[in-house]
Structure formats: C-alpha cells, structure tokens
C-alpha positions as CSV (number, residue, x, y, z in Angstrom):
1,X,-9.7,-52.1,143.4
2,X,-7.5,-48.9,142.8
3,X,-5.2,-49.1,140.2
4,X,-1.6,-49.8,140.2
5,X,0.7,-46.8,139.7
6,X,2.3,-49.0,137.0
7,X,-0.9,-48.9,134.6
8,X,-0.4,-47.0,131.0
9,X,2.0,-45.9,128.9
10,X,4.7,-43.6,130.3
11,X,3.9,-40.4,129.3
12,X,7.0,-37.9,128.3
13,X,7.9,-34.5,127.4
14,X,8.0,-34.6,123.7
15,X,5.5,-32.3,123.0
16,X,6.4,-29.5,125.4
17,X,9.5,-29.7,124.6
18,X,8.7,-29.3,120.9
19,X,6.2,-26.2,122.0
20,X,9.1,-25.1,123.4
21,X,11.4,-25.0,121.0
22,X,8.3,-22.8,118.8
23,X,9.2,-19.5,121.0
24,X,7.6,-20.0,124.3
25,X,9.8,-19.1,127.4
26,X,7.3,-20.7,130.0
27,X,4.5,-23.4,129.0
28,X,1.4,-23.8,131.3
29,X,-0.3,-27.5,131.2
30,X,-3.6,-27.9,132.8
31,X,-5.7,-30.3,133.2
32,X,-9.3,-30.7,135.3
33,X,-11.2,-32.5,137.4
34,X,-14.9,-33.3,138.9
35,X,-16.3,-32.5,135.1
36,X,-18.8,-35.3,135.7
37,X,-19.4,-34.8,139.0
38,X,-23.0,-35.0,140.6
39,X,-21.1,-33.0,143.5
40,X,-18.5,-30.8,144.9
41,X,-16.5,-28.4,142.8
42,X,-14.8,-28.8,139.9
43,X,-11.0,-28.4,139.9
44,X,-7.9,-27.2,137.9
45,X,-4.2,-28.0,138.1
46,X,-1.6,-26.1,136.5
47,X,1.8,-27.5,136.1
48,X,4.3,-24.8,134.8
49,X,7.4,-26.3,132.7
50,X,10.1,-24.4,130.7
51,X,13.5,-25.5,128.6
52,X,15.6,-26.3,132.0
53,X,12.8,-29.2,132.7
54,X,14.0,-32.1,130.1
55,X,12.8,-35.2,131.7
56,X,9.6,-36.3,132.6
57,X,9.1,-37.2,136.4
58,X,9.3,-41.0,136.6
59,X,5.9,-42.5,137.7
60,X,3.5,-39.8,136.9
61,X,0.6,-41.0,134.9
62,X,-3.1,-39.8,134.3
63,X,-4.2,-39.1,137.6
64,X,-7.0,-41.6,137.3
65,X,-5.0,-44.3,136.9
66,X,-3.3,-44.3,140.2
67,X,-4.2,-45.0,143.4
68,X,-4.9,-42.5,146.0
69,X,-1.4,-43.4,148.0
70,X,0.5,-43.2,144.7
71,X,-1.0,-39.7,143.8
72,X,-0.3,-37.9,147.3
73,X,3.4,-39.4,146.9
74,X,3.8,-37.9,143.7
75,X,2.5,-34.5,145.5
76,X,6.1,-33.0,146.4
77,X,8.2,-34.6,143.7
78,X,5.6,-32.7,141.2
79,X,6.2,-29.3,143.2
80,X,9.4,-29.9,143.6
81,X,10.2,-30.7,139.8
82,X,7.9,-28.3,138.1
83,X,8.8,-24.6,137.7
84,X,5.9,-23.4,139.5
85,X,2.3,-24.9,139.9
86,X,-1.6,-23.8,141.3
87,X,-5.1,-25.3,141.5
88,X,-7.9,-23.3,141.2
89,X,-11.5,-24.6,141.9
90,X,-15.4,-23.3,141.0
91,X,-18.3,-24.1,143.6
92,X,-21.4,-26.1,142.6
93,X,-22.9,-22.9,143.5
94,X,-21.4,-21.5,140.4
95,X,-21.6,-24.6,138.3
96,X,-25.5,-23.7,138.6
97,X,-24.8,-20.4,138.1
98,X,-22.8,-20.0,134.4
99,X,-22.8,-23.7,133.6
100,X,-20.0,-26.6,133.8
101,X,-18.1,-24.7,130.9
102,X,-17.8,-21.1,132.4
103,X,-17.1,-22.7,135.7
104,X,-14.2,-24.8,134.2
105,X,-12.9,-21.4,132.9
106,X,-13.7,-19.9,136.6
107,X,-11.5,-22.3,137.6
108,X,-8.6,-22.1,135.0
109,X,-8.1,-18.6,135.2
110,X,-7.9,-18.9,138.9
111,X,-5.2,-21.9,138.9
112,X,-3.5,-19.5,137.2
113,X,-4.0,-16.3,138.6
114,X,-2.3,-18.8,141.2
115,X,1.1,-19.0,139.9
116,X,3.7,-16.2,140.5
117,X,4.8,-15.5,137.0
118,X,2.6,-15.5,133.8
119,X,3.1,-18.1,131.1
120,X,3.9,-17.8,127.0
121,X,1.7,-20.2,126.3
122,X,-0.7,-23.1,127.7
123,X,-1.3,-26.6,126.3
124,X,-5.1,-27.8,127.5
125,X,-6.1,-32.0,127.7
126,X,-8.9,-32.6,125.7
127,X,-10.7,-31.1,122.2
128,X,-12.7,-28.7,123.2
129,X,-10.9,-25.1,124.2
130,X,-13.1,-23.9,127.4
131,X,-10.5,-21.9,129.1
132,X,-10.0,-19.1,126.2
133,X,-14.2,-19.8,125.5
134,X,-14.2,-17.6,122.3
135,X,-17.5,-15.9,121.2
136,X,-19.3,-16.7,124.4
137,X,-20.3,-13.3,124.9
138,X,-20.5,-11.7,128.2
139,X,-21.0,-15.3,130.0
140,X,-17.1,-15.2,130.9
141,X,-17.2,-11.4,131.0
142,X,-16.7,-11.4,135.1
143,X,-14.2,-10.9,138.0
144,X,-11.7,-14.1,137.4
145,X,-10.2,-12.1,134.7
146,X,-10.1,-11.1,130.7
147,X,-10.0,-13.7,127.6
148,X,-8.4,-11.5,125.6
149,X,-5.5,-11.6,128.1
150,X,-4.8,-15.3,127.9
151,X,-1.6,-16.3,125.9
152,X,-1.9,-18.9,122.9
153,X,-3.4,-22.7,124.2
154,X,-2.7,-25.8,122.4
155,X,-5.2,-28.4,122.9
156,X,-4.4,-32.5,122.7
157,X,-6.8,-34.9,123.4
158,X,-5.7,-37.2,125.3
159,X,-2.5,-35.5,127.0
160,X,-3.1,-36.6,130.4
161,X,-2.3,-40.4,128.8
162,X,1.0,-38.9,126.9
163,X,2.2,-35.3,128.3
164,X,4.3,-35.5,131.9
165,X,3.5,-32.0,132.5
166,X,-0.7,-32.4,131.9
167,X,-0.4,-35.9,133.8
168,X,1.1,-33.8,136.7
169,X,-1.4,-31.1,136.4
170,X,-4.3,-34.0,136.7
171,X,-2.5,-35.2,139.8
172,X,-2.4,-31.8,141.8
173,X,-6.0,-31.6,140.9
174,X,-6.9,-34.9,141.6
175,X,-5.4,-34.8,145.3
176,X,-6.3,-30.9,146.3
177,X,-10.2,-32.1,145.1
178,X,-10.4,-35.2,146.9
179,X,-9.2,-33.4,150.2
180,X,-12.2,-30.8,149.6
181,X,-14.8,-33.8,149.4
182,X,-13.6,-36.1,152.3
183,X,-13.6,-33.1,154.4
184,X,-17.4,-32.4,153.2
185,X,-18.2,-35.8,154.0
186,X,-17.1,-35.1,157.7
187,X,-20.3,-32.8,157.4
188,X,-22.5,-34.8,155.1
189,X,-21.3,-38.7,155.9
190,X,-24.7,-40.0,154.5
191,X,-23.7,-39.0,150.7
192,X,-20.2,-41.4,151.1
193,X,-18.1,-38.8,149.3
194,X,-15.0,-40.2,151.5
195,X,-15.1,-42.9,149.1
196,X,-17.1,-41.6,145.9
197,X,-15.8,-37.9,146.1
198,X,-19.0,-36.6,144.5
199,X,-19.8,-39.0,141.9
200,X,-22.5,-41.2,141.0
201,X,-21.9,-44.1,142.7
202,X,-25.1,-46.3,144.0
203,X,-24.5,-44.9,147.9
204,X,-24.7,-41.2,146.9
205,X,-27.4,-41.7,144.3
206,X,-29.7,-43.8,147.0
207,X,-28.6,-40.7,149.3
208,X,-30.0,-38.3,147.2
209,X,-33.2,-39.8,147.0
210,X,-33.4,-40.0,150.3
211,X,-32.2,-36.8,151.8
212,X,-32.3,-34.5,148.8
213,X,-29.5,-32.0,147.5
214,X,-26.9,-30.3,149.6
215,X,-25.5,-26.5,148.8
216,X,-22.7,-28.6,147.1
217,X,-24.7,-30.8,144.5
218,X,-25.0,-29.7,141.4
219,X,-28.9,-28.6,141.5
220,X,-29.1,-27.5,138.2
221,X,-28.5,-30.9,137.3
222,X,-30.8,-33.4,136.7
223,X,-30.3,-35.4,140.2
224,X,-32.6,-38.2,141.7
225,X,-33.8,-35.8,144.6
226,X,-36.0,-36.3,147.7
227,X,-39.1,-34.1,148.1
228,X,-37.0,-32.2,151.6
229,X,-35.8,-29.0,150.9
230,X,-31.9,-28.6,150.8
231,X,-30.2,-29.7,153.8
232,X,-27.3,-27.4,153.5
233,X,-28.0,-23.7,153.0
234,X,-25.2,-22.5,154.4
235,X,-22.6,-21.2,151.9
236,X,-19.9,-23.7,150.6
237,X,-16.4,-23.2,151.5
C-alpha cells in the first residue's frame, strides 16, 4: 500500500533560508532518483529557490513517501512556486559506461544545464558530494560540462526528510522517472516496470532470469540473467 501524503515530518525552509542569508542570490536543491535501480536511468531534479520564496509549499514531503496521485498533484504547485526547476537523466547505457557516480553527475549537470539562469550556490541530499566529484580525474572530464565551473554545494543528509526545496526536487524527479519506465514497460511488459519502475521486486527479478537483460538494465551490474542474448539492442531513448 502507497503511503499517505500525510506521512513525516513537515519539512521547511530553514536551512535555505539560512544559506541565503550567507551571500547566495539563487540556491539550487537537488535531489536524485533510481540510485538503486536494477533498471532504467537514473534521474535528477533541481528545484531553484531564492529570498522572495519564504514558505515552504504545504504538502511536499520526500518523494518516497507519497503516493503516486499525491506526487503528480504536487507537479504544478512545485513549478509554479519555485523560481525555476529541470530534471536531467543518465541512460543505463552510461551507468555501465562511467559508473552510478559519474552518471549521477551526468545527470546533475544536465538538470541544471536545464534551468535558464545559473545558481550561487547548490545544497545536495545525502553525505557524499558526487555532483562536484573532486579528484576523480578525467572520469567526469566529458561533454556535460566543467567541475571547476560549479558554484559552492552544501550537502545534508537527510534533506529530502527536512528541506521543502530538496523534497520538491525528489518529487520532479520521482514523477519525470516513473513516466520514462511505464512507458518502457509498454515495450517490455514482462519486466512489470509499470508497477516496480526498475527495481528489484520478485516480478522483474524472475523476469530477468527468464528473458535476460534489456538495453536499459544495468548490465554492468550483477543481475540474475538468462543465458539469451539481450532482447533490446536498439538504443534507449
């Protein structure tokens, strides 16, 4: 059973508000989705917020903790309050290609190469800083942009529970993702990613074993396969 758009706390803007008031004009908070995926891409929402935006938008929570009607409510109240927003996705093609952290970053940078003006500054759910990917080398030295050119990020673990402005990222990239796998599963209705949207549940994993990978699984990873070739090999949209 979905949960209830009631569950949590309320999350608020104190923290932005406080980032705010430390120099930045425009604060980027992004969030990301389809980490643990066995399939599908994974996905990043930006929500931009500045001083004019001093309340949080009633009702949004972590995206997981709503159900799929509550999220796609939320949709245009969270475009219409924020000052600007984007999501920005990586392929499982590429998550083979430069890993799930360079494809994360593949998708930041895009999400915001999305948005029409450029932030001050960027505050990032979690601990672990994989947008600005520091000492990585040449991994994250390609097309989607330069590292060097990123403004300052603030990481909190945990922000999509607490921040109205990472919670509303989650949800743009919650909803924009799970329209990209129930239209795969149009194509692929055996993996039942209408209902699992990639991950390992029982029906996808007894899937696999059965009929093997698609283009968009995650072949790199270590996934119960079938003996068959790929069934896709046509390139992922």
């Amino acid at each position: 059973m979905a949960p209830s758009a009631g569950v949590g706390a309320r999350t608020t803007l104190r923290l932005e508000r406080r980032l705010l008031r430390e120099g930045p004009h425009l604060l980027a908070s992004m969030d990301e989705v389809g980490r643990g995926a066995l399939g599908g891409p994974v996905t990043v929402g930006v929500v931009l917020v500045d001083r004019t935006v001093t309340r949080a938008l009633p009702g949004v929570r972590d995206s997981k903790l709503l159900s799929p009607g509550a999220r796609e409510r939320l949709v245009p109240r969270i475009r219409a309050w924020a000052v600007g927003y984007a999501v920005g996705h990586a392929s499982a093609v590429e998550i083979d290609e430069v890993g799930i952290i360079g494809a994360l970053r593949r998708a930041g940078l895009r999400a915001l190469a999305g948005l029409s003006v450029a932030p001050d500054a960027i505050l990032l759910d979690g601990s672990h800083d994989w947008l600005s990917a520091l000492g990585q080398g040449s991994l994250f030295d390609d097309d989607t942009g330069d590292r060097d050119c990123l403004p300052p990020v603030t990481m909190r673990v945990k922000a999509d529970l607490t921040c109205a402005s990472v919670a509303a990222a989650s949800i743009l990239a919650k909803t924009e993702r799970d329209a990209i796998m129930v239209e795969l599963a149009h194509r692929h209705p055996e993996y039942g990613w209408a209902a699992n949207k990639g991950y390992a549940a029982p029906e996808h994993i007894e899937a696999l074993r059965c009929h093997g990978p698609t283009v968009h699984h995650r072949q790199s990873w270590r996934l119960p396969v079938h003996e068959a070739a790929t069934v896709d090999s046509a390139t992922p949209p």
